[in-house]
Structure formats: structure tokens, C-alpha cells
TORKOL-4160 file (C-alpha; in steps of 0.2 Angstrom, whole numbers, padded with zeros to 4 digits, m for minus):
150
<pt num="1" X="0000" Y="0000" Z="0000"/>
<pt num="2" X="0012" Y="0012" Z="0004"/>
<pt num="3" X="0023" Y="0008" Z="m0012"/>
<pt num="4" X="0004" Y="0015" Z="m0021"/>
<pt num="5" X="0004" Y="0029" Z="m0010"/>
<pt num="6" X="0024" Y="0035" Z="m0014"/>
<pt num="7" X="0020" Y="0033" Z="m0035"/>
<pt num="8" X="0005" Y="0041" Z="m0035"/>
<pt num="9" X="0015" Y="0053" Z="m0025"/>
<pt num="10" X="0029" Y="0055" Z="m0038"/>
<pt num="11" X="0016" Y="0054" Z="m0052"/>
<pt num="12" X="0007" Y="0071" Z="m0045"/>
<pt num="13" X="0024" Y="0078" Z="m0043"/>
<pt num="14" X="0033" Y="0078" Z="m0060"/>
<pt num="15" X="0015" Y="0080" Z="m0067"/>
<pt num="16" X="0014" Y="0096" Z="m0060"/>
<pt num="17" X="0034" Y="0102" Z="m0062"/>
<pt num="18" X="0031" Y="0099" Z="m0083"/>
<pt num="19" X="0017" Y="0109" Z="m0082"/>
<pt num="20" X="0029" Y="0123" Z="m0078"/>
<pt num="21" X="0037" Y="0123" Z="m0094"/>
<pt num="22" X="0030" Y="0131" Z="m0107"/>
<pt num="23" X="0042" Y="0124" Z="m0120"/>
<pt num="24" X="0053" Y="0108" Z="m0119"/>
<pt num="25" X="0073" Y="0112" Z="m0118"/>
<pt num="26" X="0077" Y="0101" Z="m0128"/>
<pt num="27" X="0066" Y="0109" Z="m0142"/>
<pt num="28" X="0076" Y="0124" Z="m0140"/>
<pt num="29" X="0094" Y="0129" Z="m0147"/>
<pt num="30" X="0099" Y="0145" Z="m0138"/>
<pt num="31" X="0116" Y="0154" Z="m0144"/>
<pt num="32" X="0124" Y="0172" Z="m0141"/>
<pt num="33" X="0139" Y="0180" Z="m0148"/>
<pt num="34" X="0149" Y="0194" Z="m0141"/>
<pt num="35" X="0153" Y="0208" Z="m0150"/>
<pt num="36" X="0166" Y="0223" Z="m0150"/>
<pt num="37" X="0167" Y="0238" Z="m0163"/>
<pt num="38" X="0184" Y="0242" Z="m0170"/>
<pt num="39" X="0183" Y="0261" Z="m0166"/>
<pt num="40" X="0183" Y="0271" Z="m0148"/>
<pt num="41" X="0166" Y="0272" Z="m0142"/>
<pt num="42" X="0158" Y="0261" Z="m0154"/>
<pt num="43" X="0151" Y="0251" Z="m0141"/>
<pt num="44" X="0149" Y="0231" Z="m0138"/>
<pt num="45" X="0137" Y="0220" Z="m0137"/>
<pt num="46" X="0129" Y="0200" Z="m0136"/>
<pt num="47" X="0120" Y="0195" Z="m0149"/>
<pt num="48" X="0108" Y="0181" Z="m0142"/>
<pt num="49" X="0097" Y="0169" Z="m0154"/>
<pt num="50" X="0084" Y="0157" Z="m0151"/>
<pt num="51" X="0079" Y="0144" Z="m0163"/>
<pt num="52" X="0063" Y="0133" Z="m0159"/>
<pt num="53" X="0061" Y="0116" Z="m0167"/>
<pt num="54" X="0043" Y="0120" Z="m0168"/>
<pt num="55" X="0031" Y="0133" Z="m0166"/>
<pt num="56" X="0027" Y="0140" Z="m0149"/>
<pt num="57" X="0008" Y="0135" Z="m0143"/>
<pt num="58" X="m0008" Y="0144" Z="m0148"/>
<pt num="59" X="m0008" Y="0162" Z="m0136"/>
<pt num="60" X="0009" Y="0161" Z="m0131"/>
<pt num="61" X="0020" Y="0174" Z="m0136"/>
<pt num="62" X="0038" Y="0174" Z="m0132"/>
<pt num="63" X="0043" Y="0193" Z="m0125"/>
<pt num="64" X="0060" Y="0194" Z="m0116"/>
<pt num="65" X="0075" Y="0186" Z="m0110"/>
<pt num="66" X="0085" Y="0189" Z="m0095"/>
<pt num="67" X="0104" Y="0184" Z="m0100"/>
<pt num="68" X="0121" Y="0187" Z="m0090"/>
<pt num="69" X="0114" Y="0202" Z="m0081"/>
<pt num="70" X="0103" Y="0209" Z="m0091"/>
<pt num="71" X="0082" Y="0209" Z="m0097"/>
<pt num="72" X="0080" Y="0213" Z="m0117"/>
<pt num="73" X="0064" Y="0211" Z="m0127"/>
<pt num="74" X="0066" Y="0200" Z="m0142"/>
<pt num="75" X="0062" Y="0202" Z="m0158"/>
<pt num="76" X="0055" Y="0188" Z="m0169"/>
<pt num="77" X="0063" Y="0184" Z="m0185"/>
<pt num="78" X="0052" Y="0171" Z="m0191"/>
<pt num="79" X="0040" Y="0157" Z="m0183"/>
<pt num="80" X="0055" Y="0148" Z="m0176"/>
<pt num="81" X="0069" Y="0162" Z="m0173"/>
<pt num="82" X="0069" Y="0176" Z="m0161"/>
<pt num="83" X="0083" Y="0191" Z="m0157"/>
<pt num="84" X="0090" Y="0197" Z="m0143"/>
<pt num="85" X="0102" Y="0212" Z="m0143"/>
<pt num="86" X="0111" Y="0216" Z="m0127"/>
<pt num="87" X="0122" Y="0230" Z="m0128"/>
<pt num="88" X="0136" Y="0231" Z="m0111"/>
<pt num="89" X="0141" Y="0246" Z="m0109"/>
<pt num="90" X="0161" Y="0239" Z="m0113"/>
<pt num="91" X="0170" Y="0252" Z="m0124"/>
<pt num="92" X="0157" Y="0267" Z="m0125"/>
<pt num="93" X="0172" Y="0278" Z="m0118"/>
<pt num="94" X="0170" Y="0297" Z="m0124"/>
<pt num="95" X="0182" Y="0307" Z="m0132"/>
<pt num="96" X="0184" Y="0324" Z="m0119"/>
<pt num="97" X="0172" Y="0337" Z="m0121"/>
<pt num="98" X="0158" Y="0324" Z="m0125"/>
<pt num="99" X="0147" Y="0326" Z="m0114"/>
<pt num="100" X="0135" Y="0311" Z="m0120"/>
<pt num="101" X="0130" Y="0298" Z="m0108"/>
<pt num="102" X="0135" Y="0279" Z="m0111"/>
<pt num="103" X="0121" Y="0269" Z="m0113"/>
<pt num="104" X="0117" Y="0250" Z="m0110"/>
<pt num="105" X="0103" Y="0238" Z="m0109"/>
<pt num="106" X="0092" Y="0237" Z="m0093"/>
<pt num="107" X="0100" Y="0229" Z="m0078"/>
<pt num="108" X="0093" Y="0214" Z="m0070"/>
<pt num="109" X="0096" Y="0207" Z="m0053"/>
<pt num="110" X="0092" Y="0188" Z="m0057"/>
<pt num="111" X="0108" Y="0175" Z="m0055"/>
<pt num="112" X="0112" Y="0163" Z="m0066"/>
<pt num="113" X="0126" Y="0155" Z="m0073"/>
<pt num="114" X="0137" Y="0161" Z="m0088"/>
<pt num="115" X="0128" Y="0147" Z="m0098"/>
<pt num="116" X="0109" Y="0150" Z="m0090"/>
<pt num="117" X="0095" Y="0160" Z="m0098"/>
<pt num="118" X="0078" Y="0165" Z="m0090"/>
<pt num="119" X="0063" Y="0167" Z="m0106"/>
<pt num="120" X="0049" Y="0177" Z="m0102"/>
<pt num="121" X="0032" Y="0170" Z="m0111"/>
<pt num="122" X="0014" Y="0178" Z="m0109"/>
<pt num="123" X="0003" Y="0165" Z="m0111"/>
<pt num="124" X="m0016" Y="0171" Z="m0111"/>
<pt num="125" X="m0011" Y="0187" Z="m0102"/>
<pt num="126" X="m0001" Y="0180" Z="m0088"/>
<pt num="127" X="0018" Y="0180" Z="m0086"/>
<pt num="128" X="0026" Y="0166" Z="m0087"/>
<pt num="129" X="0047" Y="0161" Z="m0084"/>
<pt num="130" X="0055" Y="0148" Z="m0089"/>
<pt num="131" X="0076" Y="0144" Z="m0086"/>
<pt num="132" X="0087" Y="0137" Z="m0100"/>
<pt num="133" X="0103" Y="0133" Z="m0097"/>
<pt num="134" X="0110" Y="0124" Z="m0112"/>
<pt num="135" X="0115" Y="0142" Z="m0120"/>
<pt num="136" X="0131" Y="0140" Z="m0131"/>
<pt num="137" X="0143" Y="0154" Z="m0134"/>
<pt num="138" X="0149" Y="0157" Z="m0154"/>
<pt num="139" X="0165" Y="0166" Z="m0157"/>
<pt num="140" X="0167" Y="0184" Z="m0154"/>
<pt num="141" X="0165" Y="0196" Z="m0167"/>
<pt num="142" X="0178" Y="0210" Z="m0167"/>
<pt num="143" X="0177" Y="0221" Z="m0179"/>
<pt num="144" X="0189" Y="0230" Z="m0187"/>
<pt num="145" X="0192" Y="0250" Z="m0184"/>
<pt num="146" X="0194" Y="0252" Z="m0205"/>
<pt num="147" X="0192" Y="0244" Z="m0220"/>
<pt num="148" X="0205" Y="0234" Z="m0226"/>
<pt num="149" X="0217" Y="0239" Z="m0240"/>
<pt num="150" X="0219" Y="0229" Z="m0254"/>
């Protein structure tokens, strides 16, 4: 009796942690690339990218992800591939007399690890959070300060 008792136990439990996701993790591929421009005070960045191996349920809608640091809307591409641009703050230095502020993305408080990633969904109104944390880094853009000569 007990051993019913402890599966129907278990059963209710991961029945209700599933229901928390709105998307499976393995259905997503998740990717980010830094990025530096070649000039003083161009500015840097992380590009982050999220591809979906299908299309998200009827009345969700995929708004913002929270990623080393920071909260940015995203901005869908197509059905299956949304954008995310972060930019850091990194290499925004002035030249003197400028008196223009240095600007960045919107700060968040939320810890995660360097390969973790919190996605905001509304689904039917309410708000909705889900952690990833199989995001892979792509090499680094750099790009140059001028064109090359040929």
C-alpha cells in the first residue's frame, strides 16, 4: 500500500513540475555572440538567438530574455527564430568634451550562470518564466576599426 501511495506521490509531482514549462529544452537551441566595434566608443554587445524546433503554442507569445545580467525584449525573426540584442556598456568611452551619456541595456538582478538564460512568455495574459541553461557561446566578433586595404 504504501509503495501505491509513494507513486502516486511521484506521479502528481513531476505531473505538475512539466506543467511549468512552457516549451521543452530540448526543443530549443539557444546561442549568443559577443561583440566589440573596431573604433573608440563604438560600443559592444551580445547578440543572443533562439531557434525553436517548432512553433510555440496557440496564445503564447515569447517577449524577453534575461541573460548574464541583463532583461532585453526579443524580436522575432520568423516562426521559429527570435533576437535578442544586449548592448554592455564595454567600450562606449567618450572622447573629452563629449558630454554624452554611455548607454546599455536594462539591468537585472536575477543570478544565473554564464551558460543559463531566464525566457519570459505571456501565455493568455499572464507571465510566465522559464530557465534554460544549455545556452552555447559562438565566437566573438571583433570588428575592425577600417576597412582593409587591398
Amino acid at each position: 500500500m504504501r509503495n501505491y501511495i509513494a507513486i502516486l506521490f511521484l506521479i502528481l509531482v513531476t505531473s505538475c513540475s512539466s506543467q511549468d514549462k512552457i516549451i521543452k529544452e530540448s526543443a530549443i537551441v539557444a546561442t549568443y555572440q559577443s561583440w566589440t566595434a573596431g573604433v573608440r566608443g563604438g560600443g559592444s554587445g551580445i547578440n543572443f538567438e533562439l531557434k525553436l524546433k517548432s512553433e510555440l503554442p496557440k496564445g503564447v507569445v515569447l517577449k524577453r530574455v534575461v541573460f548574464k545580467g541583463f532583461e532585453v525584449q526579443f524580436t522575432q525573426q520568423d516562426a521559429l527564430s527570435y533576437n535578442a540584442i544586449i548592448i554592455t556598456g564595454v567600450n562606449q568611452e567618450r572622447f573629452e568634451g563629449d558630454n554624452k551619456s554611455t548607454s546599455s541595456s536594462p539591468k537585472n538582478a536575477t543570478q544565473l550562470k554564464d551558460n543559463e538564460a531566464v525566457l519570459v512568455f505571456f501565455k493568455n495574459g499572464k507571465e510566465y518564466q522559464q530557465k534554460i541553461s544549455n545556452v552555447r557561446e559562438q565566437p566573438t566578433l571583433e570588428y575592425p576599426s577600417a576597412r582593409p586595404k587591398f
